[in-house]
N, C-alpha and C positions, 0 to 999 in steps of 0.2 A: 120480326118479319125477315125472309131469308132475301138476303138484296139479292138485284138479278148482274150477268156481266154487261158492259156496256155493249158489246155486238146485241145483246139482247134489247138493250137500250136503244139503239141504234132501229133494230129492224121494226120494233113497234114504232118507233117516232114517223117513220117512213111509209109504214101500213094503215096509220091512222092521220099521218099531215091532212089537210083540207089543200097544202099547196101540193102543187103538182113539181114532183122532183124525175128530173130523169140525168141519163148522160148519152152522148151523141159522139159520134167517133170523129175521124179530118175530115170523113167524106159523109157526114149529115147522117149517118143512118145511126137511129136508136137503138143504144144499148140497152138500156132500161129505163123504166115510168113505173111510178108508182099508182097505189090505187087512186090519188085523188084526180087524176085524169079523169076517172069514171065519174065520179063527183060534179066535174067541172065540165066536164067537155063532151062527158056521154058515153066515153070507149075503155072495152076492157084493156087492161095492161099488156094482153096478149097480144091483140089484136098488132098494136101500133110499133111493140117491138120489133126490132127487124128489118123496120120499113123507113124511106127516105121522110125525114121533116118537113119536106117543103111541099107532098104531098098533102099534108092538114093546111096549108095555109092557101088564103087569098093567090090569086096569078098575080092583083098586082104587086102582094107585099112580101111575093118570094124574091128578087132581089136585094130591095134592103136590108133583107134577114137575112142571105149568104152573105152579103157583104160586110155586116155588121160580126158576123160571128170571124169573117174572114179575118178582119181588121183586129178581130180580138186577137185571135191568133197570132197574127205578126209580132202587135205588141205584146204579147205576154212573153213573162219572165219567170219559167217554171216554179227555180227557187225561190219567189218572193208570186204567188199568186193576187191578181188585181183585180176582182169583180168588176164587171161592166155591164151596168144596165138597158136595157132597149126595153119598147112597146112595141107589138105588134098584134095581128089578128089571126085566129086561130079559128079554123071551121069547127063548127057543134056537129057532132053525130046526126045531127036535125038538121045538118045545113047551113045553120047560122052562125056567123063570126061572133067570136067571144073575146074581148080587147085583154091582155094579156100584160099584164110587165113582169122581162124575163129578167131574171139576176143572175149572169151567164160570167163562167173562165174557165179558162184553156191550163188543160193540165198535158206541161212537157213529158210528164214520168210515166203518166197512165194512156197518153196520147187519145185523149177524146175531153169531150166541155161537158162539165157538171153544170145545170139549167137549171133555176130554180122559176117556175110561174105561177103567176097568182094573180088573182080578182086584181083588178085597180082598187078598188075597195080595199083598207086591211095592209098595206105597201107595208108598213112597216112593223107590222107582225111576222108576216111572211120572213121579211128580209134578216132580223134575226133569229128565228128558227134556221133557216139555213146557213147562218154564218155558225150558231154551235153546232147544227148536221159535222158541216166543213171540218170543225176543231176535233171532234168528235174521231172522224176519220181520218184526220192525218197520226192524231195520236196513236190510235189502234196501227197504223200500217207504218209508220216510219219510228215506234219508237220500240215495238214489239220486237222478241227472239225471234220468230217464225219469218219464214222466205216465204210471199205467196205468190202464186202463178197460174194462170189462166191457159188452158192447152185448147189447142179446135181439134178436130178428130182425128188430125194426122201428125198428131204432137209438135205442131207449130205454137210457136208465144201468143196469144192474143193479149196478155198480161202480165207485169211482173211489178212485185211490190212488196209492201214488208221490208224486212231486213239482206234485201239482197244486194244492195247494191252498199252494205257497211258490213257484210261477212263475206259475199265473194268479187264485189268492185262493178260490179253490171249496174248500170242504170236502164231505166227500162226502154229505149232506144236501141240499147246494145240488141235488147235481149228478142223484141217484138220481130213479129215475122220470121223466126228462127227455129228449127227447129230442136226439140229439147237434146236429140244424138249429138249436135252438133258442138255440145258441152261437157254431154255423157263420157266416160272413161269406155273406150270400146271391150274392156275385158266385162263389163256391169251391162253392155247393152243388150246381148239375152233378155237376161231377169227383166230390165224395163219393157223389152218388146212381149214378153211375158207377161206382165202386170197390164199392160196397156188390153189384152187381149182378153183378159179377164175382166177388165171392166166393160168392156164392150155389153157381156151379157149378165154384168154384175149391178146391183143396185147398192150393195154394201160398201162403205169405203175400206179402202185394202193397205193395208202399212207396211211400207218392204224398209230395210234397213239397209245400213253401208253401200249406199250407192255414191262412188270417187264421180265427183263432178267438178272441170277444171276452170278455176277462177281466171279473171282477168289477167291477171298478173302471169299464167300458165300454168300452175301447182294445183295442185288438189286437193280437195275438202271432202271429207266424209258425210253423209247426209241419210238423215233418216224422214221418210217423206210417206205422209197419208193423200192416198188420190182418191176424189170420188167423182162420178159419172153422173156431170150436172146440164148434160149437152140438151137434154127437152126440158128442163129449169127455166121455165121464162125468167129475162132480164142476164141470167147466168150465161147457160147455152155455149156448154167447155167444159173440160175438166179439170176439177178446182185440185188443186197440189196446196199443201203445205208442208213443207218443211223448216227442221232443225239441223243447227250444226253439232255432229256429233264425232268431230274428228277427234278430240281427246281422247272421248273414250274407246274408240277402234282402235288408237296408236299404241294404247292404255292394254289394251286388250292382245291386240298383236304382238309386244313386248313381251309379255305373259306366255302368250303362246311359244315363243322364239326361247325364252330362259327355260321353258318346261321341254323345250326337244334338245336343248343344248345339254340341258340335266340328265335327261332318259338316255342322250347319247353318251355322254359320261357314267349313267350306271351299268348300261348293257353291256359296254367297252373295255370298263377298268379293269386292272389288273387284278385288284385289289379284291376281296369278296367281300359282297354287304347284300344282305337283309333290308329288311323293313319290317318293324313292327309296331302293331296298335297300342296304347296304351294298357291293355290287358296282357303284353306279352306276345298275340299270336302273332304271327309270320302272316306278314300280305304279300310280300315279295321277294325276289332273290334274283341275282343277277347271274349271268352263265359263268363266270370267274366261280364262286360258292355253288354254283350245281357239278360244273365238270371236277370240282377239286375233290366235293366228297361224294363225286357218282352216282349225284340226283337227280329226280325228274319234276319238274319245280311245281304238277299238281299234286305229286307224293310230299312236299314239305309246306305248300301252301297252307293255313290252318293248323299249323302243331305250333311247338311253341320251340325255344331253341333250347330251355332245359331240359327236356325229353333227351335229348340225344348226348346230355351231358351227364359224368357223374352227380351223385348228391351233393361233396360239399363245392365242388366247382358250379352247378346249377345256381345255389344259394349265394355264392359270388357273384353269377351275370344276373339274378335277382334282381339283388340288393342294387346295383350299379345301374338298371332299369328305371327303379322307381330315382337315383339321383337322378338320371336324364330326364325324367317325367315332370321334375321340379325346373327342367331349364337349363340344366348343365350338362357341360360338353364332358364324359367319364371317359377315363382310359383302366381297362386294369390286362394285366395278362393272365392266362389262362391256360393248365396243362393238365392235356388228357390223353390216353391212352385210345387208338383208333384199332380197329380190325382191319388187319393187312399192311399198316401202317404207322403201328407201333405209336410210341411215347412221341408227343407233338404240342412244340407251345407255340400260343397265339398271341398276340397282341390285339387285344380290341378294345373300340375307339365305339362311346354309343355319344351320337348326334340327334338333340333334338328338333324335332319342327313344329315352332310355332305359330298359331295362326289364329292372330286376333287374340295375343295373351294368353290363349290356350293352348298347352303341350298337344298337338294330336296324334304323333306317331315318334320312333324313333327312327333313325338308320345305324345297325353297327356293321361298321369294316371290320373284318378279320384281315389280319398281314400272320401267316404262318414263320417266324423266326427261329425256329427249332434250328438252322445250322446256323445261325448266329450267334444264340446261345451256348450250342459246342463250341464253333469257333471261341467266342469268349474264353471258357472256361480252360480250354485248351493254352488259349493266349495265356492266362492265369499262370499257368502249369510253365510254361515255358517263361514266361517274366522272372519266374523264382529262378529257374536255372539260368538263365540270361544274365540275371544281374550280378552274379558272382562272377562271370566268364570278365575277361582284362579287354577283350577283343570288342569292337565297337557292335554292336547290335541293334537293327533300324527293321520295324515293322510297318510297314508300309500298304493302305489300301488297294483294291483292282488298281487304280487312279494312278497309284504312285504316290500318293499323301499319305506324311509320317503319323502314324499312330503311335509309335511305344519307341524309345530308346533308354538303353541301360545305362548305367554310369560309367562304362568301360567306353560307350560313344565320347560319353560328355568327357572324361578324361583325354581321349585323342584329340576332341576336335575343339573342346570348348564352349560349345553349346548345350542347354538343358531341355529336356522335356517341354517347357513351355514356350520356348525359345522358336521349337521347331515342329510343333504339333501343326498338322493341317496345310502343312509346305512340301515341296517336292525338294530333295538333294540339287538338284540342279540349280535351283534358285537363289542357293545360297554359298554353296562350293566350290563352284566355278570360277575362273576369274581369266585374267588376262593370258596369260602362260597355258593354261588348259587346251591339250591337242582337242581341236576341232574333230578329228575322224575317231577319234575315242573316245567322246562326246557322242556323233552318231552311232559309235557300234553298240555303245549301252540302249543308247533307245531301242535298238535294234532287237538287243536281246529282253529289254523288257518286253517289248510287241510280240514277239515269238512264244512267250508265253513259256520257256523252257530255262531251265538251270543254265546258266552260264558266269565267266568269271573275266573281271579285267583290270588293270592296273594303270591308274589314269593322277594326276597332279592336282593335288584339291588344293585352299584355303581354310586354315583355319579361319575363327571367331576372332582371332590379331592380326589377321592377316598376314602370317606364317604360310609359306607353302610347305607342302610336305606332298609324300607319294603314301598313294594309299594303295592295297590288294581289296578288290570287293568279290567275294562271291555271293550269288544272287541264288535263291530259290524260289520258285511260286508255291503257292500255299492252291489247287484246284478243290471241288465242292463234285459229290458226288456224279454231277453232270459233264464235267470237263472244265466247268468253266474257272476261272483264276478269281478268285477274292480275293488273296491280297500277297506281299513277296513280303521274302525273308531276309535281309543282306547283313553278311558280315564282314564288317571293315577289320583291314590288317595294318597295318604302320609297318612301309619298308621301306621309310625313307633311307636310314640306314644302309641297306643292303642297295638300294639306288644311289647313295652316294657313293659306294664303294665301287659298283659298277662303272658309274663314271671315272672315278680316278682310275678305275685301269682298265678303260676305253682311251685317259687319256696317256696312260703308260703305252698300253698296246700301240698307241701312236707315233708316240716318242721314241720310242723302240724301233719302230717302222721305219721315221724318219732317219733315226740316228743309224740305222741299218743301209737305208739308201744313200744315207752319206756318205758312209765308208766305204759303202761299193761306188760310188763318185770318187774318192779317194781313192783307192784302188784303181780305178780307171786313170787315174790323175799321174800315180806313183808309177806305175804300167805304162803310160803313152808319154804323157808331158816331160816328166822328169826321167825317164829309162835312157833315152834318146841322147839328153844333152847330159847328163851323170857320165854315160858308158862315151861320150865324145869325150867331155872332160878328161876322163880314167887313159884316154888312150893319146890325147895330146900331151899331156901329161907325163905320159913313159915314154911318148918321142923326141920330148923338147932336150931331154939332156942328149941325146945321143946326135941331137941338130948342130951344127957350128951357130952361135950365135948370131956371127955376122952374114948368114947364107937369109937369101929371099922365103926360104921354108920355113926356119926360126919362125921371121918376122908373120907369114901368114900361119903358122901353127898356134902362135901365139895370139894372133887375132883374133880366132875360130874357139879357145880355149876362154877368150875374154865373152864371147859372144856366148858359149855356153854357159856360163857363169853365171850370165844374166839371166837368160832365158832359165835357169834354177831357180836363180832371184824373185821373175818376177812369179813364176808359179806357184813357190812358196810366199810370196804378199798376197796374192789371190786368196789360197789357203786360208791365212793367218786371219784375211776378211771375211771369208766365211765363216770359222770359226769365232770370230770377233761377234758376227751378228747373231750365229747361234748361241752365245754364251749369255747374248744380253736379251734376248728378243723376249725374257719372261720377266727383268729387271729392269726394262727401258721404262722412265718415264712418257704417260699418257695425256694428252688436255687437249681442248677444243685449238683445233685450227680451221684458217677461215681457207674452205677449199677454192675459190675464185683467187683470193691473195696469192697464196699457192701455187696455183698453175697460173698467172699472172705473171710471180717470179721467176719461175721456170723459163716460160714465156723470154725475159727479158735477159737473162742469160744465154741467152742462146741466138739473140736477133741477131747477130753480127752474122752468124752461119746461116739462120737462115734467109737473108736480105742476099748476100753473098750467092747463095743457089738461087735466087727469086722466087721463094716459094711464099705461100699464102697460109691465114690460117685463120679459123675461126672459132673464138671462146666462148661458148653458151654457157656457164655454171651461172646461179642464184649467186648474187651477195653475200646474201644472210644463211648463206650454207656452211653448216658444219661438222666434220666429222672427230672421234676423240681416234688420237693418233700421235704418231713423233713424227713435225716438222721435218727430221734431215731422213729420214726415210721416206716421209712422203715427196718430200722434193725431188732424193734419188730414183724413184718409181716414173715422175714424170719425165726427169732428166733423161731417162734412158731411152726410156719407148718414143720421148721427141727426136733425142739423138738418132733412134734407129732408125725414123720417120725420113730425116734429112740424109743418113747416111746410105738406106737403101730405096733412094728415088729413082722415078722410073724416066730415061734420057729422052723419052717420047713425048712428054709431058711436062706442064708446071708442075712443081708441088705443092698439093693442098691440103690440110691436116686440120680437122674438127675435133673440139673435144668439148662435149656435153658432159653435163651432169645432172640426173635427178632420184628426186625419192624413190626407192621398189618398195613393194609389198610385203618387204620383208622388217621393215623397220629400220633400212639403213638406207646407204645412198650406190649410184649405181655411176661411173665415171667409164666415160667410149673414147679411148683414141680410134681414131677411124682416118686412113688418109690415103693417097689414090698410086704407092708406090708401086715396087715389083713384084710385092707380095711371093708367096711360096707355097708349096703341094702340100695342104696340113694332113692328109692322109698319107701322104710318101713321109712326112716329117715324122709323123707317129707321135711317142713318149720322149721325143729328143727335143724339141721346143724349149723347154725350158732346164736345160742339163746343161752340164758346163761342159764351154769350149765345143760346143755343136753350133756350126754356119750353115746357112744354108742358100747363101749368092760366095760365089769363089772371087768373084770382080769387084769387091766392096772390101776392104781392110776391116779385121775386127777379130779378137781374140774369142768369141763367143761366150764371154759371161756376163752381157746386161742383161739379158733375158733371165739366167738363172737368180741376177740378184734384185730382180723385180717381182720374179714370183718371192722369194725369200724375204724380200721385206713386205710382200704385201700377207701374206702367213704369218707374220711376227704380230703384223697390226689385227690379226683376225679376222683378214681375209682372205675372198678367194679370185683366181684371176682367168677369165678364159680366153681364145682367139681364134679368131675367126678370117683365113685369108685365101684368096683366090689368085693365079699364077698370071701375072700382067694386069691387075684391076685393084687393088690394095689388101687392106690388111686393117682389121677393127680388133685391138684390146676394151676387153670389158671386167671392169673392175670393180668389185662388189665391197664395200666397204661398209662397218658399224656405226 
C-alpha cells in the first residue's frame, strides 16, 4: 500500500475531525475552520471565515472570551507554546448555544491562536488529536527545506513559515505586514511584478527561478519559488509561495558562465591560432589568429577536417597525435609543410584535450608558426662552428639581452663557461665598482637603438681581475624589422689601455717637466740675471776701489747682498727639485687629518694670538687620508701662514678649515678666511707659479703657493681657489 505524505495526512485528519479546528488572527477574525463546525454548530466553513468570533457567541459571554484569549496572548511564549483552556458558549446556526471547551495558544511566529473545540463530551479525545495536529505542523514547517509564505493581493506578508527564518534570519514578525519588494533585489522586481500579474488571471501555479532576495543580515540568497492563486481558497485566501534555497547552485552556475567568457575571450584574442575539433577530427572552430593567418573564412573550414589541407604523410602525423589527445593527453609534435604564396613553413602544435565527465569530447590544437626560429637556429648552428674557433670572445644574446651561446675564446678572456652565464644579461655579472657609469648608459643606449654600435668600457673577470675590453655589437633583425637577438664581440685591450695610460702619464710628465723649465728659465732670466750681472760688475769695480774709501765698503756690501739673493734662489731651486725627485719615491700611510691641522694649528698660535685672529677646526677625528706627514703639514703650514700674513687691517682675522668626504672617494679640505683676498681673474695662471705676489704691502718671496700646489700633486691631488678682492680667500683641497 502506497503511504500518503504527512500534509496529506494532516488535511484528512482536519476534513474529517468531529472537533472543530480553526485559527483566529490578534484581532479575533477567523482564519480558518474546519468542516466539523458544520457537524457541530450548523455552519459552513465558508460561511464563518473572515468574520469576527465574537459574533457567534452569547453578548454576555463575548467578554470573558476576548479576555481569556487576550490574557493568552500576554502570557504566551512563542518558543515554548502553552495551551490554555476555557468554556464557553457558542450560538447553533438554529440559535441555540452549544457549550464548547476551547484548547486555544497564541502563536508569536504565525501571529494568530490555533483553537481547538469540542463537545464537553469526549474532552479528552479531542485534546489529544490536536496536540499530534500541533506536532504534526510544527514538524512540517519548522523543520522542512521550503520557505513558506502567505501574500494578500498586493504582495504584503500575511505569513511567513517554514525555513525562513533558519535560511534568510526573518522571523515572521519581521516579515508580516511587509511587502514582499521590500526584500526583493530591485534588478528581479520586474519578473516578480510579472509573475504576480499572471497569476492574477492564472489558476496554474507558476515557478520562476533566481530571484536575489536580501536576508536579514543584508546579503543575498538566490531563491527559486512556486506561487499559486489561493485568494478565493477558503481558510487560504493569499497567495501561497514556497520556496527553496537555491544560491549554490546560481553561484555554481554563474562561475561557469564567467570561466566560459573569460575562455571565449582568450580564444577569440590569442595570438596564438587554435582550432577545435570533435573527436572524429572535424573542425567546429577557429579563432580569428588561424583564419587571418591562412586567409580564411571560418564557414569555409568549419566542418573539414585539418588533414585535408595537409600533405599525406604530415596528415597521418596530426592523425595519429588526435587519437593520443583523444585518450587524454596533452601532444606536442611539429609539423612542416609547404603553403601556396608562402612557401616552406614549420608549426609547432600543441593538441589539448577536453574532458568532460571522463570522457574525451573535443580537442583544441594551437598552431605557433616557428619557421624563423628554426632558421634562426640553424643559422645560429652555422655560426657556432665558426665562432668557436675565432680567439675573440663571442656572446649571442636574445631581443632581451640574455646570453644564449658563448664560444671558448669568451670563456678564455673572461673565465666564465656556457652554463655559468646562460639566461644572464653581461651587466649583471661584469660590471663592478671602477666601471664608468656613462659607458654603462651609452651601451644601453645602443642596445635600445636597435643598430650596430661599438664601445670600450672596464669589465671584471670571474677573479675579479679588471681588464678593458672592445665590444662591438650587432643586431641579428627578422624579416619585419624587428631585432631577435645581438651579436657581440669582445676584444681584450687591456694591453693597449695600459700602454695608453703610461704615456698619458709620460705626456704629462713631460708637460710638467716642460713647464718647469720654463719656471726655470723664468727663474735663470729674472731672479738670478739681476744679482749674477750685479755680482760680475761689483766685482770688476772692487779692485780698482781703495779699500779703505766708503765705496769699497758699500761695493762690497751690495756684492755680499747679491751673493745671497744667488744663494737663496738656488735653495728654492734645489727644493723644488728635491720634491720633484722624490714625489714618486716618498713614502705613503694613513695620517690622522684632524691631528694634522691641529699641529699646524699649534705651530703657529704664537702668530696668530699676536695678530688676534680667530679660527675654527671642523675635521672628523677618525679621518684619514694616505699621504706624507711633512708634506701635508707643509700644505697647511703655508696657506695658514698666508691666511695671517695677508690679513685684512679692517678686520679680525678668521680662518675655518673643514673637512669632509666628496663623491669622489676622497676627502675634500677648505681653508677659507676673511683676509685681503685678490682679482683671481686678473691673477690668471700666476697663482700658483713661483715668486708671483700679489699684495706689494705684505713681505713674501712668492713660493708657498707654488710649493702647496706641488706637494699637494705629489700626494695625488688637486687644489683649487677661490678669492674675492677685500672679502677673503677659500683653498680647496681635494685629497685620496
Amino acid at each position: 500500500m502506497k503511504s500518503s505524505s504527512p500534509i496529506a495526512h494532516l488535511e484528512k485528519l482536519s476534513r474529517h475531525s468531529r472537533d472543530i479546528l480553526c485559527t483566529i488572527d490578534h484581532v479575533g477574525h477567523i482564519l480558518f475552520v474546519n468542516e466539523a463546525v458544520s457537524l457541530l454548530l450548523g455552519y459552513q466553513p465558508q460561511q464563518v471565515t473572515g468574520s469576527l468570533f465574537t459574533q457567534y457567541l452569547p453578548l454576555p459571554d463575548v467578554d470573558a472570551a476576548t479576555q481569556a484569549l487576550a490574557s493568552l496572548k500576554a502570557a504566551e511564549d512563542s518558543s515554548a507554546p502553552n495551551p490554555s483552556t476555557f468554556e464557553n458558549r457558542v450560538l447553533h446556526a438554529t440559535g441555540q448555544p452549544v457549550l464548547i471547551e476551547w484548547a486555544a495558544s497564541w502563536s508569536l511566529d504565525d501571529n494568530c491562536f490555533y483553537c481547538v473545540g469540542r463537545h464537553i463530551n469526549g474532552r479528552q479525545k479531542q485534546r489529544h488529536a490536536f496536540q499530534e495536529k500541533e506536532k504534526v505542523y510544527q514538524a512540517l514547517a519548522q523543520q522542512g527545506t521550503d520557505m513558506l509564505a502567505l501574500l494578500d493581493e498586493n504582495a504584503v506578508f500575511t505569513y511567513s513559515g517554514g525555513s525562513t527564518a533558519k535560511l534568510l534570519g526573518y522571523e515572521p514578525h519581521d516579515l508580516i505586514g511587509k511587502s514582499v519588494f521590500h526584500i526583493l533585489h530591485e534588478e528581479d522586481a520586474p519578473r516578480a511584478q510579472e509573475v504576480l500579474t499572471q497569476l492574477a488571471t492564472s489558476k496554474q501555479a507558476i515557478r520562476v527561478s533566481d530571484l536575489r532576495i536580501k536576508t536579514k543580515h543584508g546579503d543575498y540568497k538566490w531563491l527559486e519559488t512556486t506561487a499559486s492563486n489561493q485568494l478565493a481558497t477558503p481558510h487560504v485566501n493569499g497567495l501561497v509561495l514556497t520556496s527553496r534555497d537555491v544560491t549554490e547552485r546560481v553561484l555554481t552556475r554563474l562561475q561557469l558562465q564567467e570561466r566560459e567568457q573569460h575562455f571565449r575571450s582568450l580564444f577569440e584574442n590569442s595570438p596564438e591560432m587554435i582550432i577545435f575539433e570533435n573527436p572524429k577530427g572535424i573542425i567546429l572552430d577557429a579563432n580569428p589568429s588561424f583564419l587571418n593567418y591562412f586567409s580564411l573564412r571560418k564557414p569555409t573550414i568549419v566542418g573539414t577536417v585539418l588533414a585535408a589541407y595537409l600533405p599525406e604523410a604530415t596528415a597521418a602525423a596530426c592523425h595519429a597525435s588526435l587519437q593520443e589527445a583523444l585518450q587524454g593527453k596533452t601532444v606536442s609534435i611539429t609539423l612542416q609543410v609547404e603553403i601556396e604564396l608562402m612557401g616552406h613553413r614549420v608549426f609547432e602544435v600543441s593538441k589539448i584535450p577536453v574532458v568532460t565527465q571522463q570522457k574525451t569530447t573535443g580537442v583544441y590544437s594551437i598552431l605557433k608558426d616557428v619557421t624563423e626560429r628554426v632558421r634562426a637556429s640553424q643559422e645560429l648552428e652555422k655560426l657556432s662552428l665558426v665562432a668557436s674557433k675565432t680567439s675573440n670572445g663571442i656572446v649571442i644574446m636574445d631581443a632581451q639581452g640574455q646570453i644564449e651561446w658563448v664560444n671558448d675564446g669568451f670563456t678564455n678572456i673572461n673565465g666564465y663557461t656556457l652554463a655559468e652565464v646562460k639566461g644572464r644579461r653581461p651587466n649583471d655579472f661584469f660590471h663592478g665598482p671602477n666601471t664608468d657609469p656613462e659607458t654603462r648608459k651609452r651601451i644601453f643606449a645602443g642596445y635600445r637603438s636597435g643598430q650596430p654600435f661599438r664601445e670600450e668600457i672596464l669589465n671584471y673577470k670571474k677573479s675579479g681581475e679588471e681588464f678593458w675590453v672592445k665590444i662591438d655589437v650587432t643586431p641579428v633583425k627578422n624579416e619585419e624589422g624587428q631585432v631577435i637577438r645581438f651579436i657581440a664581440i669582445q676584444t681584450d685591450v687591456t694591453y693597449r689601455k695600459e700602454a695608453e695610460k703610461e704615456q698619458l702619464l709620460l705626456t704629462r710628465e713631460l708637460y710638467e717637466q716642460n713647464r718647469d723649465l720654463q719656471q726655470f728659465t723664468y727663474i735663470v732670466s729674472h731672479n738670478l740675471r739681476a744679482p749674477v750681472a750685479n755680482a760680475l760688475g761689483l766685482a770688476a769695480l772692487l779692485p780698482m776701489v781703495e779699500r779703505d774709501s766708503a765705496v769699497y765698503t758699500a761695493s762690497l756690501a751690495n756684492l755680499k747682498a747679491s751673493v745671497v739673493q744667488i744663494d737663496s734662489v738656488l735653495k728654492d731651486l734645489n727644493h723644488i727639485l728635491s720634491i720633484r725627485d722624490h714625489r714618486n719615491t716618498m713614502e705613503r700611510h694613513k695620517v690622522n687629518l684632524a691631528q694634522k691641522c691641529q699641529q699646524t694649528v699649534e705651530s703657529l698660535r704664537e702668530t696668530l694670538e699676536a695678530s688676534h685672529a680667530s679660527y675654527t677646526l671642523d675635521v672628523p677625528e677618525d679621518m684619514y687620508v694616505r699621504g706624507n706627514e711633512a708634506y701635508l703639514f707643509s700644505i697647511f703650514y703655508n696657506l695658514l701662514a698666508n691666511s695671517i700674513k695677508y690679513r685684512s687691517p679692517d678686520r679680525r682675522l678668521h680662518v675655518q678649515i673643514t673637512a669632509q668626504q666628496n663623491t669622489r672617494d676622497g676627502v675634500t679640505v677648505s681653508f677659507t678666511d676673511n683676509g685681503l683676498g685678490f682679482d683671481v681673474q686678473k691673477a690668471g695662471n700666476n697663482v700658483f707659479k713661483l715668486y708671483k705676489r700679489f699684495h706689494k704691502n705684505a713681505d713674501g718671496k712668492g713660493i708657498g703657493l707654488f710649493l702647496v700646489k706641488t706637494h699637494v700633486e705629489s700626494l695625488g691631488g688637486q687644489i683649487e681657489v677661490h678669492s674675492e678682492v677685500n672679502k677673503g680667500t677659500t683653498f680647496l683641497i681635494h685629497l685620496k
